[in-house]
C-alpha positions as CSV (number, residue, x, y, z in Angstrom):
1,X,168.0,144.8,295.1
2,X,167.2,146.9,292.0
3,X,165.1,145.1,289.4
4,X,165.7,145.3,285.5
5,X,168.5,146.9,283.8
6,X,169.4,150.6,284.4
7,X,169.9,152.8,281.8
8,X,173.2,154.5,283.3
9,X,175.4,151.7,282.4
10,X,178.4,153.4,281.4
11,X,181.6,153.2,279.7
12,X,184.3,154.9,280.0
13,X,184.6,157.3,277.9
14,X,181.0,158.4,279.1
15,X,181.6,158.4,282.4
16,X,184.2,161.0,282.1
17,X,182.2,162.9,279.6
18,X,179.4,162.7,282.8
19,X,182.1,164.1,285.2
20,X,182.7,160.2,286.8
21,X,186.6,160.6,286.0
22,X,186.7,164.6,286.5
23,X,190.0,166.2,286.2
24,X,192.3,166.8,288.9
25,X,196.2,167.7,289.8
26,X,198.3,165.1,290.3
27,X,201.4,165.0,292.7
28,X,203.8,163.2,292.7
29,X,202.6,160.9,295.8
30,X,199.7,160.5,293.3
31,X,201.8,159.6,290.3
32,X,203.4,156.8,292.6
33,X,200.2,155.3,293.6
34,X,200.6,152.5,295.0
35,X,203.4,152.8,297.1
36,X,202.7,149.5,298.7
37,X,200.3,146.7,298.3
38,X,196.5,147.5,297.9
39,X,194.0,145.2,300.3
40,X,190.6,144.4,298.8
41,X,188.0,143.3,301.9
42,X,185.7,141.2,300.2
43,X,182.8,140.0,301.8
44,X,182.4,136.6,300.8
45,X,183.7,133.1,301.5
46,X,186.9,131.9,298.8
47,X,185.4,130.5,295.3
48,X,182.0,132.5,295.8
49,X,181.2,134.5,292.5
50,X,181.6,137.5,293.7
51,X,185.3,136.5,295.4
52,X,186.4,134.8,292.1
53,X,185.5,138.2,290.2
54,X,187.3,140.5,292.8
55,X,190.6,138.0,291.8
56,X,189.9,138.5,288.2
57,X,190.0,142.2,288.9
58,X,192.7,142.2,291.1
59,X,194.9,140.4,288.6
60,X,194.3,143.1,286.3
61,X,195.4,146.0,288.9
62,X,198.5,144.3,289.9
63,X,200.0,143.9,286.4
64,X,198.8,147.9,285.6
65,X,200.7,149.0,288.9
66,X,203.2,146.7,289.3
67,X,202.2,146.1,292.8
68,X,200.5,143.2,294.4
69,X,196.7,143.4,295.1
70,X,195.3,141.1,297.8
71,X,192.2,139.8,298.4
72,X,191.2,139.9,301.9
73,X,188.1,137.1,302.7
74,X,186.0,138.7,305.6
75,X,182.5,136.8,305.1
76,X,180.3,137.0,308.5
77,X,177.3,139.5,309.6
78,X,176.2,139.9,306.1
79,X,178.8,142.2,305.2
80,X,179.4,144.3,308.4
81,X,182.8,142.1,309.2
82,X,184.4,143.7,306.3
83,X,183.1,147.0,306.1
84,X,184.1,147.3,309.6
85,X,187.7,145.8,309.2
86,X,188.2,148.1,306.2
87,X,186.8,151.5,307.9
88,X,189.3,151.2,310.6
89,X,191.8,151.2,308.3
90,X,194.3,153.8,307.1
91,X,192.6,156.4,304.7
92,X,195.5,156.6,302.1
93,X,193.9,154.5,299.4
94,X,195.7,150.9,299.8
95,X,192.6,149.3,301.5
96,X,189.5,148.6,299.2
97,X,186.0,147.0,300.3
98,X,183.6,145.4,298.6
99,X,179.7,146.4,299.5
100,X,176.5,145.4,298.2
101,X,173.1,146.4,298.9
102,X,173.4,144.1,302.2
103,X,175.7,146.2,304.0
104,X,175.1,149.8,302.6
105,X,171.8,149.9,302.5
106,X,169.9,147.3,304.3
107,X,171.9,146.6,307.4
108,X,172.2,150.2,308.5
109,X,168.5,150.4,308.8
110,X,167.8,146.7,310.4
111,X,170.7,147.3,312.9
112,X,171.2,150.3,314.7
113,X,174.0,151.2,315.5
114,X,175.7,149.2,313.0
115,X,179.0,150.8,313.6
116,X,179.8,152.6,310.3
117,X,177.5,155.2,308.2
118,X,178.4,154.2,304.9
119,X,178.0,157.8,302.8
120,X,179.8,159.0,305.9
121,X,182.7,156.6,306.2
122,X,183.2,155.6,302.7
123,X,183.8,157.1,299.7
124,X,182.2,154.9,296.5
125,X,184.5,153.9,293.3
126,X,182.6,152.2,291.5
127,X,180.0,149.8,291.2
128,X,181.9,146.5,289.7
129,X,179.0,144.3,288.4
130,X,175.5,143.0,288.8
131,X,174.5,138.9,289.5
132,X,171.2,137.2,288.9
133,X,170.1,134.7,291.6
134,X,168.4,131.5,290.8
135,X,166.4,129.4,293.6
136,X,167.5,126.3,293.9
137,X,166.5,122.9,296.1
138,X,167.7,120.1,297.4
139,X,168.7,117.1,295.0
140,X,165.9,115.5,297.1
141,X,163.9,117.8,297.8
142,X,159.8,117.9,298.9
143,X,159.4,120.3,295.4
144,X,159.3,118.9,292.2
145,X,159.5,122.5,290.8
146,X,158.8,126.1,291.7
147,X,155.1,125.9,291.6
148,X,155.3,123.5,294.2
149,X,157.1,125.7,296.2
150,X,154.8,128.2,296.4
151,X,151.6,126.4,296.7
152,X,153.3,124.9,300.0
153,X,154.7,128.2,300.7
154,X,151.1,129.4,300.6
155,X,149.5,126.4,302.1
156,X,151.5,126.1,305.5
157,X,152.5,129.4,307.0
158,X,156.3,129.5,308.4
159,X,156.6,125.7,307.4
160,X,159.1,126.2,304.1
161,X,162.5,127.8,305.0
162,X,165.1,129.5,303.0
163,X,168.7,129.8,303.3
164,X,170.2,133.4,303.3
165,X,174.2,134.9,303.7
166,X,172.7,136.8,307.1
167,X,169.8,138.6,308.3
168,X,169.5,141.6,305.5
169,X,171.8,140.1,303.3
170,X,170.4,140.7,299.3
171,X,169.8,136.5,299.4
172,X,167.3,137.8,302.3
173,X,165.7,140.9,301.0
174,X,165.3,138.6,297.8
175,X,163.4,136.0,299.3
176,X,161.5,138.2,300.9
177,X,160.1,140.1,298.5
178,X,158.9,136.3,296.5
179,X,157.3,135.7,299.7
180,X,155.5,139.2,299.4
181,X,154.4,138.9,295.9
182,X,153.2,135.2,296.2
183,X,151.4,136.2,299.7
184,X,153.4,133.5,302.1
185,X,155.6,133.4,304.9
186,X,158.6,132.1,304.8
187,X,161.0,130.7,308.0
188,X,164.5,132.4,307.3
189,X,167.6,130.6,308.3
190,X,170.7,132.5,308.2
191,X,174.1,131.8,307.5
192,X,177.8,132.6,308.0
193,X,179.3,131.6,304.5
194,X,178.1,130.2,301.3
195,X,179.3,127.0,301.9
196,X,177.6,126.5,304.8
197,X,174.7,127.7,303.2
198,X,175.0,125.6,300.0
199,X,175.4,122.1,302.1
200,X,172.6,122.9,304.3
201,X,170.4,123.1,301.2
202,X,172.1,119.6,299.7
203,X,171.1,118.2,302.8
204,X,167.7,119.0,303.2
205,X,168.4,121.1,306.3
206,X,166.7,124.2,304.7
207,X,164.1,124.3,302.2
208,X,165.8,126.4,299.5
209,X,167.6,129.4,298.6
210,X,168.8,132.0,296.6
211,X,172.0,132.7,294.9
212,X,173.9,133.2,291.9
213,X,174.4,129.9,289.7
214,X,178.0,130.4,289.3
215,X,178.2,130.3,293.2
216,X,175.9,126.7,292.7
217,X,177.6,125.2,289.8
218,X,179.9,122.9,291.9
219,X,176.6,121.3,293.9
220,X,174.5,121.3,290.7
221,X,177.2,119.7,288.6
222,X,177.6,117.3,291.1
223,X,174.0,116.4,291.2
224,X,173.4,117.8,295.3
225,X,171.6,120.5,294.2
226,X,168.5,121.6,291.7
227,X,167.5,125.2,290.7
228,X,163.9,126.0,290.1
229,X,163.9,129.0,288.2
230,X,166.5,132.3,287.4
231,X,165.5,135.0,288.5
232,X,166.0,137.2,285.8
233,X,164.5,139.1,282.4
234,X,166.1,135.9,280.7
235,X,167.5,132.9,280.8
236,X,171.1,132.1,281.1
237,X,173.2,131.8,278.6
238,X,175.5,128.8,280.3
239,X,171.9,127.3,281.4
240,X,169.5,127.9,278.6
241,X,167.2,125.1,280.0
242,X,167.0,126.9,283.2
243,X,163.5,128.9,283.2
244,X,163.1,132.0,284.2
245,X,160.8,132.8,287.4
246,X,157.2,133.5,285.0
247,X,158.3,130.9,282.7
248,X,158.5,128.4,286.4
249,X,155.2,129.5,287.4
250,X,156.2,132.5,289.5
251,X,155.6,136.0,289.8
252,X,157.4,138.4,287.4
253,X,160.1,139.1,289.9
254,X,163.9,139.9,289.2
255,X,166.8,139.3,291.8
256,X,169.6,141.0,290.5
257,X,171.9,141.8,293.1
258,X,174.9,144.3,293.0
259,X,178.0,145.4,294.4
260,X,180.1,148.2,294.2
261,X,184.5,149.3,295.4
262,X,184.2,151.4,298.5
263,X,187.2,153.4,299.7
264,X,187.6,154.4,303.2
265,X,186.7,158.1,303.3
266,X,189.5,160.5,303.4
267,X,192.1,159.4,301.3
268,X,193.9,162.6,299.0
269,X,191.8,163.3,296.0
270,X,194.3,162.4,293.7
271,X,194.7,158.9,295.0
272,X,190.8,158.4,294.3
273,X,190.9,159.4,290.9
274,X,194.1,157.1,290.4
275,X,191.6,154.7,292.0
276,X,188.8,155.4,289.9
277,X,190.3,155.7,286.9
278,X,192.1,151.9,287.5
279,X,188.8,151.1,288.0
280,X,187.0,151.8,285.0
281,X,189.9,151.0,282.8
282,X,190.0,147.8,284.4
283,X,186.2,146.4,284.1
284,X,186.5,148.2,280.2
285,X,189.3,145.4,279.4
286,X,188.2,142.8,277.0
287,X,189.6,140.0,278.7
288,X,188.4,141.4,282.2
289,X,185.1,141.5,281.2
290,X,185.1,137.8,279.0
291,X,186.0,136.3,282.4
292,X,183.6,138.3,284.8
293,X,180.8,137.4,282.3
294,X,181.9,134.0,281.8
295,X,180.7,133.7,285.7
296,X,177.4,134.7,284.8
297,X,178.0,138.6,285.9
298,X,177.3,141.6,284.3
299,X,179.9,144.0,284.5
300,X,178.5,147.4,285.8
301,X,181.0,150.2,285.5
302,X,179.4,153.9,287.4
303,X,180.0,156.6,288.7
304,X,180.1,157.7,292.2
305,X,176.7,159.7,292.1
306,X,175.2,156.5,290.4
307,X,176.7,154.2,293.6
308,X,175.0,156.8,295.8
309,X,171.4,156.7,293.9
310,X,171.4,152.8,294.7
311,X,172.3,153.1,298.4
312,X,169.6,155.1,298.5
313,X,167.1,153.0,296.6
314,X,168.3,149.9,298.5
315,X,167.6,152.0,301.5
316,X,164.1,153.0,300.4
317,X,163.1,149.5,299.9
318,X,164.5,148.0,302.9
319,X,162.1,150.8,305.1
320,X,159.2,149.4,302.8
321,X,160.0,145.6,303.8
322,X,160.4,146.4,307.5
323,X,156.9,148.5,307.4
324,X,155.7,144.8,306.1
325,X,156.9,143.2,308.7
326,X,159.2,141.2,306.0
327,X,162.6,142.5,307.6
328,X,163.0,142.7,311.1
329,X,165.2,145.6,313.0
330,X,167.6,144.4,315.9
């Protein structure tokens, strides 16, 4: 989970200055991309944030090509159900997947093997946008805000839990790093799908947790849940009375997680750059991006090189948390 803003976001016209969009010969197999309907695997449980902004997207492809685009829901392992469904599928450019830092950078290292190598076995798009997590409680919760949180954190070792989408999951790796800069240890208690996770958290099961508020708003609006704090350079614009995690009482810490279109490796050039080029086009549409940000998302068009460079720092970090002892290998 990469803090702060990075200064390659790019549009389109820059990413094909920067060689994103490069040129290539089309055939006519290319020209008639897609022949069929394109499958997006998507990670996440239906009416998650990052499953409503895949359906935004996909809307947008299926009018451009005239062809149906499907969502495919495979939440579980903290990402490696989907990536695994979509590796084993055909490589001719029809099936899509979803990754985030989770599955292409963290899991690999905590699990080995984890049955796919993701530089190997996929071939990145482009990364589709960024979210902010906020930590939120309990309607009834022990807390009566963040500070709170942490002194009992601090106080009784192990004793506060947090909810997370799976062991290595970006909610984990999140978490994890709070615990690290307010010196506590935390109990970690994963889960399948967000809505298992959110209820668990209404109920007082688990302590807390972190996710996006978009992801939230149904338990917050209906008075079962209470964020603390965003996690973010700022507060949000749908939630300006939401502080942010200094503002709280916490440690100047940013969870932004992202996610990024994977394409089973192999598929004919040509196809990828009719991929890519979608793609972009796609998260540059006005109305595209007004509804993805209307979630509380950040779009985050890149290029393939830039999808790489945060695999790798994603990768980097989760070696640093497991040195810690903050991550554990399997």
């Amino acid at each position: 989970m990469t803090a702060g803003r990075r200064p390659w976001l790019l549009g389109p016209a820059a990413l094909l200055a920067a060689g994103g969009l490069g040129p290539w010969v089309a055939s006519r197999a290319d020209e008639a991309f897609p022949v069929r309907p394109v499958r997006v695997v998507v990670p996440f449980s239906v009416g998650l944030g990052p499953d409503v902004v895949m359906r935004v997207l996909a809307e947008h492809l299926a009018r451009r090509w005239g062809r149906p685009v499907l969502i495919d829901n495979r939440p579980g392992a903290s990402g490696i159900v989907a990536l695994l469904e979509a590796r084993n599928a055909p490589r001719d450019g029809h099936t899509l997947v979803l990754g985030e830092a989770g599955s292409l950078a963290v899991l690999p290292v905590l699990r080995r093997p984890v049955g796919y190598d993701p530089l190997r076995d996929f071939e990145p798009l482009t990364t589709v946008f960024r979210a902010t997590f906020a930590l939120l409680v309990g309607a009834q919760a022990r807390f009566a805000d963040l500070a709170a949180l942490i002194a009992q954190s601090r106080q009784a070792p192990g004793r506060v839990s947090y909810a997370s989408l799976g062991n290595g999951h970006a909610s984990q790796v999140a978490v994890e790093r709070l615990a690290e800069q307010i010196g506590a240890t935390l109990h970690h208690v994963p889960f399948r799908d967000g809505a298992q996770l959110l209820t668990a958290v209404a109920q007082g099961d688990v302590d807390f947790t972190a996710i996006s508020m978009h992801s939230a708003a149904g338990f917050v609006k209906g008075g079962r849940l209470r964020p603390l704090a965003v996690a973010g350079a700022q507060r949000l614009k749908d939630w300006p009375e939401l502080a942010t995690l200094p503002q709280a009482g916490g440690p100047a810490l940013e969870m932004t997680p992202w996610a990024a279109l994977m394409l089973p490796a192999g598929a004919p050039p040509g196809v990828v750059q009719v991929l890519r080029t979608a793609l972009i086009d796609a998260l540059a549409d006005p109305a595209v991006r007004a509804k993805v940000e209307s979630m509380g998302f950040e779009v985050l068009p890149g290029s393939p090189a830039q999808v790489v460079e945060l695999i790798r720092a994603e990768t980097d970090l989760a070696h640093r948390l497991i040195r810690l002892g903050r991550l554990s290998t399997e």
